[in-house]
ZAMARGU-4260 file (C-alpha; in steps of 0.2 Angstrom, whole numbers, plus 5000, padded with zeros to 4 digits):
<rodrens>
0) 5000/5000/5000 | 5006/5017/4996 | 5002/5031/5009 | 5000/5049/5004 | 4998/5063/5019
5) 4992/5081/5017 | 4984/5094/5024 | 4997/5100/5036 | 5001/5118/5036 | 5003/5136/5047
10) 4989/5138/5060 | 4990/5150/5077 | 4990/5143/5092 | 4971/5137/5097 | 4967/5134/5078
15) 4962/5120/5069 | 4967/5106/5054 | 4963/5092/5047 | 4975/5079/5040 | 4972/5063/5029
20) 4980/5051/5023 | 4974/5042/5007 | 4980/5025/5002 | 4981/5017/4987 | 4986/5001/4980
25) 4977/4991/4994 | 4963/4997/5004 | 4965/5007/5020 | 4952/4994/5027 | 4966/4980/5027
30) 4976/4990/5039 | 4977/4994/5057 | 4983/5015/5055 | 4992/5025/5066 | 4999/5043/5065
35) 5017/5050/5070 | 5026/5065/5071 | 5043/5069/5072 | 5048/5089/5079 | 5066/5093/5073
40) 5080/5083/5084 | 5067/5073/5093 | 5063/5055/5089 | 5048/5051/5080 | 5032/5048/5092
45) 5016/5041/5094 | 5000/5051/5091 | 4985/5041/5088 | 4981/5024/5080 | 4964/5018/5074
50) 4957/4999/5074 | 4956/4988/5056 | 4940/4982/5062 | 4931/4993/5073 | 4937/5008/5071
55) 4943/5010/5089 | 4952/5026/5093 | 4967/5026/5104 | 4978/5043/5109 | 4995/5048/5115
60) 4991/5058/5131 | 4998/5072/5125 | 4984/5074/5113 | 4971/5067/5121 | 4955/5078/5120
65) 4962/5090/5107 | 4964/5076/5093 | 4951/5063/5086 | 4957/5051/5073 | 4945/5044/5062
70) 4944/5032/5047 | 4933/5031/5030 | 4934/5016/5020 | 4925/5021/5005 | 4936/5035/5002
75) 4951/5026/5006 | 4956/5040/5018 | 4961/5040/5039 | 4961/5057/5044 | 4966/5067/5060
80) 4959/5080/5067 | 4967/5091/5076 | 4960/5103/5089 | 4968/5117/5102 | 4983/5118/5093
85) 4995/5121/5105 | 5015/5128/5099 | 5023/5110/5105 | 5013/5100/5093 | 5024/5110/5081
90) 5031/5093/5068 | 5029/5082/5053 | 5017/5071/5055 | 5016/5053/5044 | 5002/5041/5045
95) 5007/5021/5045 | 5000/5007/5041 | 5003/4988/5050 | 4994/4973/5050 | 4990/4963/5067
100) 4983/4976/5080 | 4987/4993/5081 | 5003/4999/5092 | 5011/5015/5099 | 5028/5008/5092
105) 5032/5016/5077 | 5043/5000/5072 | 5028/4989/5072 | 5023/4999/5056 | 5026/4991/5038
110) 5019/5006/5028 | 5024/5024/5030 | 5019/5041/5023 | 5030/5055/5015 | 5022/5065/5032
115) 5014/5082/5031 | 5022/5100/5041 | 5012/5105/5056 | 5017/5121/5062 | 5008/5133/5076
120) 5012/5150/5079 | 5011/5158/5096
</rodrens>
Protein backbone atom coordinates (compact mmCIF):
# COMPACT_ATOMS: atom_id res chain seq x y z
CA UNK A 1 0.00 0.00 0.00
CA UNK A 2 1.28 3.40 -0.73
CA UNK A 3 0.39 6.28 1.77
CA UNK A 4 0.03 9.79 0.89
CA UNK A 5 -0.44 12.57 3.86
CA UNK A 6 -1.58 16.17 3.39
CA UNK A 7 -3.16 18.82 4.75
CA UNK A 8 -0.62 19.99 7.20
CA UNK A 9 0.19 23.61 7.28
CA UNK A 10 0.61 27.29 9.45
CA UNK A 11 -2.22 27.66 11.99
CA UNK A 12 -2.02 30.03 15.41
CA UNK A 13 -1.97 28.56 18.42
CA UNK A 14 -5.73 27.40 19.30
CA UNK A 15 -6.51 26.84 15.69
CA UNK A 16 -7.59 24.07 13.82
CA UNK A 17 -6.68 21.27 10.78
CA UNK A 18 -7.42 18.35 9.35
CA UNK A 19 -5.01 15.77 7.99
CA UNK A 20 -5.55 12.68 5.81
CA UNK A 21 -3.95 10.15 4.56
CA UNK A 22 -5.12 8.48 1.49
CA UNK A 23 -4.03 5.08 0.47
CA UNK A 24 -3.71 3.38 -2.55
CA UNK A 25 -2.71 0.20 -3.97
CA UNK A 26 -4.62 -1.70 -1.26
CA UNK A 27 -7.50 -0.51 0.74
CA UNK A 28 -7.05 1.38 4.06
CA UNK A 29 -9.50 -1.19 5.31
CA UNK A 30 -6.84 -3.92 5.35
CA UNK A 31 -4.79 -2.02 7.74
CA UNK A 32 -4.64 -1.12 11.31
CA UNK A 33 -3.31 2.93 10.91
CA UNK A 34 -1.56 5.09 13.10
CA UNK A 35 -0.28 8.64 12.93
CA UNK A 36 3.32 9.93 14.09
CA UNK A 37 5.25 12.96 14.14
CA UNK A 38 8.60 13.84 14.49
CA UNK A 39 9.63 17.77 15.84
CA UNK A 40 13.25 18.53 14.51
CA UNK A 41 16.07 16.51 16.88
CA UNK A 42 13.38 14.58 18.66
CA UNK A 43 12.57 11.05 17.84
CA UNK A 44 9.58 10.13 16.03
CA UNK A 45 6.50 9.54 18.42
CA UNK A 46 3.14 8.13 18.71
CA UNK A 47 0.01 10.13 18.26
CA UNK A 48 -2.94 8.25 17.55
CA UNK A 49 -3.81 4.86 15.99
CA UNK A 50 -7.23 3.54 14.84
CA UNK A 51 -8.53 -0.11 14.84
CA UNK A 52 -8.88 -2.48 11.22
CA UNK A 53 -12.07 -3.65 12.41
CA UNK A 54 -13.75 -1.46 14.70
CA UNK A 55 -12.67 1.52 14.27
CA UNK A 56 -11.48 2.04 17.84
CA UNK A 57 -9.53 5.20 18.59
CA UNK A 58 -6.56 5.21 20.72
CA UNK A 59 -4.33 8.64 21.71
CA UNK A 60 -1.01 9.64 23.05
CA UNK A 61 -1.72 11.66 26.17
CA UNK A 62 -0.37 14.42 25.02
CA UNK A 63 -3.21 14.79 22.59
CA UNK A 64 -5.75 13.44 24.28
CA UNK A 65 -8.93 15.51 23.91
CA UNK A 66 -7.55 17.91 21.31
CA UNK A 67 -7.15 15.23 18.67
CA UNK A 68 -9.81 12.66 17.18
CA UNK A 69 -8.58 10.10 14.65
CA UNK A 70 -10.99 8.74 12.43
CA UNK A 71 -11.23 6.48 9.35
CA UNK A 72 -13.37 6.26 6.01
CA UNK A 73 -13.20 3.25 4.05
CA UNK A 74 -14.92 4.14 0.99
CA UNK A 75 -12.79 6.99 0.43
CA UNK A 76 -9.76 5.17 1.20
CA UNK A 77 -8.77 8.00 3.67
CA UNK A 78 -7.75 7.94 7.71
CA UNK A 79 -7.86 11.34 8.72
CA UNK A 80 -6.74 13.38 12.08
CA UNK A 81 -8.29 15.93 13.33
CA UNK A 82 -6.64 18.14 15.25
CA UNK A 83 -8.01 20.64 17.73
CA UNK A 84 -6.49 23.39 20.46
CA UNK A 85 -3.39 23.54 18.64
CA UNK A 86 -0.93 24.24 21.01
CA UNK A 87 3.09 25.58 19.74
CA UNK A 88 4.53 22.08 20.93
CA UNK A 89 2.50 19.99 18.57
CA UNK A 90 4.74 22.00 16.11
CA UNK A 91 6.22 18.51 13.67
CA UNK A 92 5.84 16.36 10.59
CA UNK A 93 3.30 14.14 10.93
CA UNK A 94 3.22 10.56 8.82
CA UNK A 95 0.44 8.23 8.92
CA UNK A 96 1.47 4.26 8.98
CA UNK A 97 -0.08 1.45 8.13
CA UNK A 98 0.69 -2.35 10.00
CA UNK A 99 -1.17 -5.39 9.96
CA UNK A 100 -2.06 -7.39 13.42
CA UNK A 101 -3.36 -4.80 16.06
CA UNK A 102 -2.68 -1.46 16.13
CA UNK A 103 0.68 -0.16 18.45
CA UNK A 104 2.21 2.94 19.81
CA UNK A 105 5.61 1.67 18.50
CA UNK A 106 6.40 3.19 15.33
CA UNK A 107 8.57 -0.03 14.46
CA UNK A 108 5.51 -2.12 14.47
CA UNK A 109 4.64 -0.15 11.13
CA UNK A 110 5.14 -1.73 7.56
CA UNK A 111 3.85 1.10 5.61
CA UNK A 112 4.83 4.88 5.92
CA UNK A 113 3.70 8.19 4.59
CA UNK A 114 5.99 10.92 3.07
CA UNK A 115 4.44 13.04 6.39
CA UNK A 116 2.85 16.46 6.12
CA UNK A 117 4.44 19.91 8.27
CA UNK A 118 2.40 21.08 11.25
CA UNK A 119 3.43 24.23 12.35
CA UNK A 120 1.52 26.50 15.20
CA UNK A 121 2.36 30.07 15.75
CA UNK A 122 2.11 31.56 19.20
Amino acid sequence: VQLQACGGGLVQAGGSLRLSCAASGRTVSTYDMGWFRQAPGKEREFVAAITRTRGSPYYADSVNGRFTISRDNAKNTVYLQMNSLKPEDTAVYYCAARVGGVSRWRDDYDYWGQGTQVTVSS
